[in-house]
N, C-alpha and C positions, 0 to 999 in steps of 0.2 A: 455275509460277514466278510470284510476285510482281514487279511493277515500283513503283518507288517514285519519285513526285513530287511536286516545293515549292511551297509557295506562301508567298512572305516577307511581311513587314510593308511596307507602303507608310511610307515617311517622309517624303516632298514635304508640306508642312504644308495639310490641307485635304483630304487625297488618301483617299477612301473606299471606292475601287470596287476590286473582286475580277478575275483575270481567268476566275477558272471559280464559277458560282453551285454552293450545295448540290447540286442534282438532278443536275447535270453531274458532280460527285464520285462520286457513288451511280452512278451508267451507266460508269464508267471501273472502278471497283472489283466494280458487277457482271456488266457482260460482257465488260470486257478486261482482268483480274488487276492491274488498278493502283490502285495507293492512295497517296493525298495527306494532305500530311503539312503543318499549316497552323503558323505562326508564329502567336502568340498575339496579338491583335490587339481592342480595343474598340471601336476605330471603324470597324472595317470595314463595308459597309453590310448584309451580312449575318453573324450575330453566329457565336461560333465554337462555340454550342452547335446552333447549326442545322445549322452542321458535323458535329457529332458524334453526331448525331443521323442522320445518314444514312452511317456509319461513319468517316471521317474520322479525324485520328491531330491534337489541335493539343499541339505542343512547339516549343522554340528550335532544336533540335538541327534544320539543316537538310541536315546530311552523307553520309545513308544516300540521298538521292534523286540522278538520275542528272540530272535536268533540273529547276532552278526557275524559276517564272515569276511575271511581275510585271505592273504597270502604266507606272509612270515608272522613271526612271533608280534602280538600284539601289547601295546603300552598297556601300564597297570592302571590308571584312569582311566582306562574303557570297562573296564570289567564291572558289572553289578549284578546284584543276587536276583535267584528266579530268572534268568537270561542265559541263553548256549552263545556259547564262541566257538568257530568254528576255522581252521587255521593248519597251517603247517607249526604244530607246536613244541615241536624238537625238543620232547621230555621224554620219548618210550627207550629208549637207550640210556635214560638217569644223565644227561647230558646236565653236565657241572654248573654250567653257565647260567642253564634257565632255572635253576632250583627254585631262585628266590622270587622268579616270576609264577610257579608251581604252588609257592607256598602263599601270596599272594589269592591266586584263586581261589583256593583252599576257605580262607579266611574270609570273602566276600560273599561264598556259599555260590558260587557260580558255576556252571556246567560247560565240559570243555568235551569238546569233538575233534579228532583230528582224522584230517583226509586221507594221511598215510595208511590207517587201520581199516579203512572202509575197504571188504574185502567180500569175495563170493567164498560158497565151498569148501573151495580147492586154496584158497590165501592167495589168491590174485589180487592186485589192487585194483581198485574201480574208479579212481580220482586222482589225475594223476596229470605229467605234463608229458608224457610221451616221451618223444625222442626229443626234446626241445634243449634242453642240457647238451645234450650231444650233438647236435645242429651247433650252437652257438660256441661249445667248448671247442670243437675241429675246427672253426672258423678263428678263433683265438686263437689257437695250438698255431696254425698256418701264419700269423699274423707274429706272433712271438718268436714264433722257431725265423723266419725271414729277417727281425731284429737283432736276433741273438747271430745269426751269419753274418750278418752287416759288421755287428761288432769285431767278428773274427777277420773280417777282411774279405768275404762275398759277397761280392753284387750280384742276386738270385732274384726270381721273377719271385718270389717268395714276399717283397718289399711290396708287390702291387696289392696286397690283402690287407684290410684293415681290420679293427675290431670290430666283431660283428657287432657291437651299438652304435657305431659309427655307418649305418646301413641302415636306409626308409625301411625294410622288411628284409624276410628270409631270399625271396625272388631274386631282389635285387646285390643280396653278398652270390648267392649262386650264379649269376651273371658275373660275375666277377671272376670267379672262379675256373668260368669255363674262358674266360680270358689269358687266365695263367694257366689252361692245359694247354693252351695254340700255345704259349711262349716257350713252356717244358718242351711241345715236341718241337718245335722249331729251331730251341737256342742249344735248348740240352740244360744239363747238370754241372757241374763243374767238377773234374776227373779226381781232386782230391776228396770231393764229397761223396765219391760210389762204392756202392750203392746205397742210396737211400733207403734205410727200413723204419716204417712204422709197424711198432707193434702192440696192439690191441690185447688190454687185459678185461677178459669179459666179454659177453653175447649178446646180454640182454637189448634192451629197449635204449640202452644210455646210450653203449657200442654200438648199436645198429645204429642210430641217428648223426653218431660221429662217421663212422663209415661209408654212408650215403655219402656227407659231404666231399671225403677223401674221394671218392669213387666216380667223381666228379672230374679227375685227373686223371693223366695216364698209369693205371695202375697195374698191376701183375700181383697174384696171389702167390704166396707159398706155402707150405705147410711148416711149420716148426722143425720137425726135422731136418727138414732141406734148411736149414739156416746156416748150419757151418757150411755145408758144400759150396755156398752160394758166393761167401767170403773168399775161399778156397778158390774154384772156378769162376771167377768172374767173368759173365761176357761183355768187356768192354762197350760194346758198342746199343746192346741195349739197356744198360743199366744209366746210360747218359739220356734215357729219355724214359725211361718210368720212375715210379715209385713202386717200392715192393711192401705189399700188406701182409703182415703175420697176424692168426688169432689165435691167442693163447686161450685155452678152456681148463679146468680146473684139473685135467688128467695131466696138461701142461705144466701145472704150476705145484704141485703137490705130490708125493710119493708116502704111503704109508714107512714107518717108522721100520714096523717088521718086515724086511728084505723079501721074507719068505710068500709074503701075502703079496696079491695084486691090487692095482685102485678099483675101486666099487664108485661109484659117485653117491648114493644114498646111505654106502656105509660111513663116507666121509661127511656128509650132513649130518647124520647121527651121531658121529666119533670124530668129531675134527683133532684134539685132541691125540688121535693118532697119528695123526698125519704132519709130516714136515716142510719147508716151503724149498723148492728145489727151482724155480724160475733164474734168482738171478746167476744162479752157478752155474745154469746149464744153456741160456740163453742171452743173457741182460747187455752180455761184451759186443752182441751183434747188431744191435740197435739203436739206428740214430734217435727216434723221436717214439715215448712212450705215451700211450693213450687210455689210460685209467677210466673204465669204465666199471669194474668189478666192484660188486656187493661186498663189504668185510663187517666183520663184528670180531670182538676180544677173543673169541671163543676159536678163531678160524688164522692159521699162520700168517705171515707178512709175505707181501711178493716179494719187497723190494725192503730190504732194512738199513738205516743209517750205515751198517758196518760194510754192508754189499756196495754203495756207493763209495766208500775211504775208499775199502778195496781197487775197484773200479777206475779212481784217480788219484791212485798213488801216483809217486813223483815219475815210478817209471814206466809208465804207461800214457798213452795217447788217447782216449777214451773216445767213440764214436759217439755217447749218447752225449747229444747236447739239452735238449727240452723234455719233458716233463708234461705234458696235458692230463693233470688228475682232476677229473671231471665229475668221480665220486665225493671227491674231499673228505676226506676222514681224519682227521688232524693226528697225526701220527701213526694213523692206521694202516691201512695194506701196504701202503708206500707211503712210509716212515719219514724220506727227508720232507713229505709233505707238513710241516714245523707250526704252519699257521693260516691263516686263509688269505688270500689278495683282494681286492677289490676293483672295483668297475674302472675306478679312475687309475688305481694301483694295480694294476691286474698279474706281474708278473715278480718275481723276485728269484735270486741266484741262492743256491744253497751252496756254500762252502763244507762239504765235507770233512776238512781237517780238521777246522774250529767249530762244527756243527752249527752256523752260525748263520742269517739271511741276509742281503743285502736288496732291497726294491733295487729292479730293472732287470736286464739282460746283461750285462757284466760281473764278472767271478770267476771263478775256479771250478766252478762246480756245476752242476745242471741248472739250467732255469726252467721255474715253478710255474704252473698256472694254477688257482686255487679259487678258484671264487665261487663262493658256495647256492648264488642264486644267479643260475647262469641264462635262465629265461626268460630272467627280465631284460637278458640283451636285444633279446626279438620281441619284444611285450605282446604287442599285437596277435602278430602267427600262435605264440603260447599260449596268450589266453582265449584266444579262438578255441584251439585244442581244449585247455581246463574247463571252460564253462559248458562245452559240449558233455563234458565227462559228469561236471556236478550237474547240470539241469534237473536229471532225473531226479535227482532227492532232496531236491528244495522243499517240493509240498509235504513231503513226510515230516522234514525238519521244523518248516513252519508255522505248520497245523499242529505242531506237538500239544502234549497237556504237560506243560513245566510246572503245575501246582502239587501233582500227585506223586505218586512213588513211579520211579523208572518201569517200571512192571507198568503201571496204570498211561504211561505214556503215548502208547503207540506207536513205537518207533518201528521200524521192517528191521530183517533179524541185520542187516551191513550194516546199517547205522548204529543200533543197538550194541555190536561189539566194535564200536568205534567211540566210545562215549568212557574219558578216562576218568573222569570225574562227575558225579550227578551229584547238585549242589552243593559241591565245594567236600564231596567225598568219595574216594575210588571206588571204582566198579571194582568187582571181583579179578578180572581177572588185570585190572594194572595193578591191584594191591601192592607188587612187588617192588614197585616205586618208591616205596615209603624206608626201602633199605639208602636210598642215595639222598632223600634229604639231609 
């Protein structure tokens, strides 16, 4: 028996990345009887003759497959009853925007999977894009922060970094990159600009992936502590040829309420609510260039809040932090001036603090923003190498399913099973709670 599965047109504008590469096509059709059936597509990062080149099927028609899968949020003319979608579908946070694409499925009685939930155990995710966000967000961050000096009146080896889609692959920005550490240590810094800090919100998978990049350059660690000393004593002479890394972790950024108590980090998972956001009062004055890699939800304080930025560039102050790399993107969330998302072609915008206000580019009063909320489709390639590896394994579960019966009678294995927010166009138990945000 053949099994037949989709892969649609990405149409988020800027959106390149596959979620199964060729070679993964060719191992599904030739040792588990499934074959993939691709929407016809140019910009995909890999082309749809290399598809069919490893047999593959590309047509519009995407109705004979039991299961399609995607990247971003998918058009509401793809959807139909008795069929799984399977997607980054940015509803498990009740996220405003996609409501009406929610309610939508709903109504078509369709089943929605999302790769975010796909988890082991322990709530690991198992599909995923790795450090690729953070690859391509530090390569941006380098490329912006070098604009936004220009604009001030530096000419920084900073200028020699492009946006990382302006780059055949990841290899070849990282050749670049070790370009402009010869030039840092050879030329140096520029003595009103020392010393350079970057500081790192966040550990995970996003941060590490931005951090490799940075690491790439002359770099020196510090600890958070040592950041006023650093101000204070500066040694001239070697701060004109590194960069210094900070990483903030959540013992950094947070202090319980009650003075008398200490941080716990799993009481503060439990009880965030307790706890209050101390980063930008105790740190934020020391840092040129911030690199938003931290997890936040409503429930968890702000690093950085619109009111810590006024502060920050009131009229009588000189402020050090000029950019902004928030590579989380949370629209309002952890770091607040982040007001809205940028795009591929738009990637950066200045937040005015006074008037709370954005202006696209590297020009303003205020920090400039990096915000672009799908940042692996800069490296499409390298990323979806990464993602297709991640989902391979649970293709055949997906598409051998039985979508005629009850979710019980399905087959699913237990990750996919609680990854499935809707079973024909009705919550599982445990997204029911979704149904407070439509």
């Amino acid at each position: 028996m053949i099994y037949y599965i989709g892969i649609r047109r990405e149409t988020k504008p800027g959106e390149r990345r596959t979620p199964l590469i060729p070679s993964a096509v060719k191992k599904l059709k030739d040792e588990h009887d499934i074959q993939t059936i691709l929407q016809p597509f140019d910009k995909r990062a890999f082309s749809d003759e290399e598809y069919e080149k490893v047999g593959a099927i590309i047509r519009e028609d995407l109705s004979e497959c039991s299961a399609v899968f995607g990247i971003k949020e998918m058009d509401l003319d793809i959807f139909l009853p008795d069929k799984a979608y399977m997607c980054f579908h940015h509803v498990i946070k009740g996220q405003k925007s996609n409501m009406p694409m929610l309610k939508h499925i709903m109504k078509t009685g369709s089943t929605m999977i999302d790769y975010e939930k796909v988890t082991d155990d322990k709530n690991r995710r198992l599909i995923f894009f790795g450090r690729h966000a953070g690859y391509a967000g530090m390569i941006d961050t380098l490329n912006g922060f070098g604009m936004r000096l220009k604009e001030e009146g530096f000419d920084t080896p900073f200028l020699k970094i492009k946006q990382s889609c302006d780059y055949f692959d990841l290899a070849e920005a990282k050749t670049a990159i070790e370009e402009l550490k010869k030039l840092i240590e050879n030329d140096g810094i520029p003595d009103e600009l020392c010393p350079l800090v970057f500081g790192f919100l966040g550990y995970g998978n996003v941060s590490q992936g931005a951090q490799s990049i940075l690491d790439i350059l002359p770099v020196k660690v510090i600890e958070p502590k040592n950041l006023a000393a650093l101000i204070e004593n500066l040694d001239r002479e070697e701060c004109k040829k590194v960069i210094y890394k900070v990483i903030f972790k959540e013992e950094h950024m947070v202090k319980p309420k009650d003075k008398s108590t200490e941080f716990v980090l799993q009481n503060y998972y439990d009880h965030p609510e307790k706890y209050e956001g101390v980063f930008a009062e105790e740190y934020l004055e020391y840092i040129t260039v911030i690199v938003n890699g931290a997890y936040w939800s409503e429930k968890y304080p702000r690093s950085i809040t619109k009111e810590d930025i006024k502060e920050l560039y009131c009229d009588d102050k000189e402020p050090r932090l000029r950019f902004i790399g928030d590579i989380s993107c949370d629209i309002e969330g952890g770091v607040e001036c982040t007001t809205r998302i940028s795009y591929i072609e738009r990637p950066f915008y200045c937040y005015d603090p006074e008037e709370e206000t954005v202006t696209n580019g590297v020009k303003g009063d205020g920090p400039v923003v990096l915000a672009i909320d799908h940042l692996p489709t800069e490296i499409p390639r390298d990323a979806s190498e990464f993602f297709s590896d991640t989902l391979l394994p649970f293709i055949p579960n997906i598409a051998k399913a039985n979508y005629e019966g009850t979710l019980e009678e399905a087959g699913f294995s237990e990750e996919i099973k609680k990854s499935i927010i809707l079973w024909k166009g009705k919550f599982t138990i445990i997204y029911e709670y979704i149904k407070d945000y439509l």
